[in-house]
N, C-alpha and C positions, 0 to 999 in steps of 0.2 A: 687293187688285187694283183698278184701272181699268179702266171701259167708258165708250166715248161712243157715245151716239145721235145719228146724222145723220138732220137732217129736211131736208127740201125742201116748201114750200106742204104740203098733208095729208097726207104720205106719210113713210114713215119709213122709214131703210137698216137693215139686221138680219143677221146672219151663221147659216147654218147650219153651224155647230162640229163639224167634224171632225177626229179625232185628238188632241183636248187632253187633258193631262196630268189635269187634273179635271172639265173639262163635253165631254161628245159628243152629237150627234146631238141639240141642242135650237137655238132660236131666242137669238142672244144680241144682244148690242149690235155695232156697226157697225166697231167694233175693241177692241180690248182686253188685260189682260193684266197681269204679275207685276211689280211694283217693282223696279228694280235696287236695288244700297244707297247708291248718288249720290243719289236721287230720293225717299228716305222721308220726307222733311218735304215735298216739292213732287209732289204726286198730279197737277197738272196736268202738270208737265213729263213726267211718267211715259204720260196718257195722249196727248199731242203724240207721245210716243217711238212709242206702238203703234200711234197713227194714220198714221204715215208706214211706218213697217214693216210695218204688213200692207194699206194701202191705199194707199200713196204720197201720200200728200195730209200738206201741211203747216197752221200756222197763219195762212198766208195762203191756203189755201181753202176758207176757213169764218169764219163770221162769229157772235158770240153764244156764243162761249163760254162755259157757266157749270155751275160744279158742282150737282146740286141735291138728289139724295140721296147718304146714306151710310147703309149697312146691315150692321148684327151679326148674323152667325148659328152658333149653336153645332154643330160636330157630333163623332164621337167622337174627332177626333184632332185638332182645331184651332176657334179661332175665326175665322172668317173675317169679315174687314172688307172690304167693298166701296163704294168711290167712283164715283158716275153721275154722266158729266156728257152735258149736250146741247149741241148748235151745230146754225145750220143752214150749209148746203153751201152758197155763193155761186151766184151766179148767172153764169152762162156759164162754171162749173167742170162739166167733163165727168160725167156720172151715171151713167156707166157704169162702174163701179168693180168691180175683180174683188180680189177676199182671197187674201193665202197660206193663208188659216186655213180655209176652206171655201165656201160658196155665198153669196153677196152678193145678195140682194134688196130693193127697194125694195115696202112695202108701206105700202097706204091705212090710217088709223087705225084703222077701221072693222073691220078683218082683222085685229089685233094679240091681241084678246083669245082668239082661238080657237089662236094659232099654241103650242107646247109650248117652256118656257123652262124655266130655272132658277129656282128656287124665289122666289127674293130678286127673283128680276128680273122674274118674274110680276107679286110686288105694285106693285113699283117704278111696272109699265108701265100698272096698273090704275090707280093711283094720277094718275100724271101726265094722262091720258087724262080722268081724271073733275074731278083739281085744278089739280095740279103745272103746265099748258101755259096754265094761266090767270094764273100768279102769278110771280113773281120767286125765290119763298121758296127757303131750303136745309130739306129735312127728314132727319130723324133714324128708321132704322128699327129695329128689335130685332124678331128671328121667334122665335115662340112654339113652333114646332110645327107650326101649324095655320095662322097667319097672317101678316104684318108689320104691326106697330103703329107708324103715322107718329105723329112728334110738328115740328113746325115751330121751328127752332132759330134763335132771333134773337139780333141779337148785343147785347151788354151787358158 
């Protein structure tokens, strides 16, 4: 799967997920969503696909596109792989943005840690808030159980 986080200055866009096939009723990223099989080597073109289908917003409004985690999690019927990317929202692109996926809100950074996500996306959002919106880096996650172990993946 793909999610992108829309930032705008200190505030982040977030979906509250209702109805989906695997996550309901949590805080997730700003759009997101399932690979067709055109798109399994290109995660970006996949999440371009789900930013305009459930927000109408293309790659022209947004700016900073970048992948920056990708995270493993085992559970009893699959592993799931998840790609995070962020951008922020251009400027004089409307912020008012309503989801076919559920409740679209823009919230200050400060309020992210308390909101209820998905397990992966919890650390993900832990992560970037305390590292990740400082740095450039791509990281790497694998969940334990209990946690997400970032590891910072350069290239070589």
């Amino acid at each position: 799967m793909t999610s992108i986080y829309l930032t705008k200055g200190n505030k982040m866009l977030l979906l509250f997920r209702q109805g989906g096939r695997v996550v309901n009723d949590v805080w997730v990223g700003s759009a997101g969503g399932h690979f067709e099989d055109f798109e399994l080597n290109d995660a970006e073109a996949c999440v371009l696909r789900e930013l305009e289908e459930e927000l109408g917003l293309t790659g022209n409004d947004i700016e900073n596109l970048s992948l920056r985690y990708i995270t493993l999690r085992r559970t009893e019927e699959e592993i799931r792989q998840n790609y995070y990317f962020f951008a922020e929202l251009k400027a004089g692109v409307n912020d008012c943005l309503v989801s076919n996926e559920g409740i679209s809100k823009w919230f200050e950074y400060s309020e992210l840690p308390a909101l209820k996500m998905p397990f992966t996306s919890e650390f993900v959002i832990a992560h970037y808030l305390q590292t990740g919106n400082k740095t450039n880096e791509l990281y790497a996650g694998a969940a334990d159980g209990e946690k997400v172990i970032f590891t910072r993946m350069p290239a070589f």
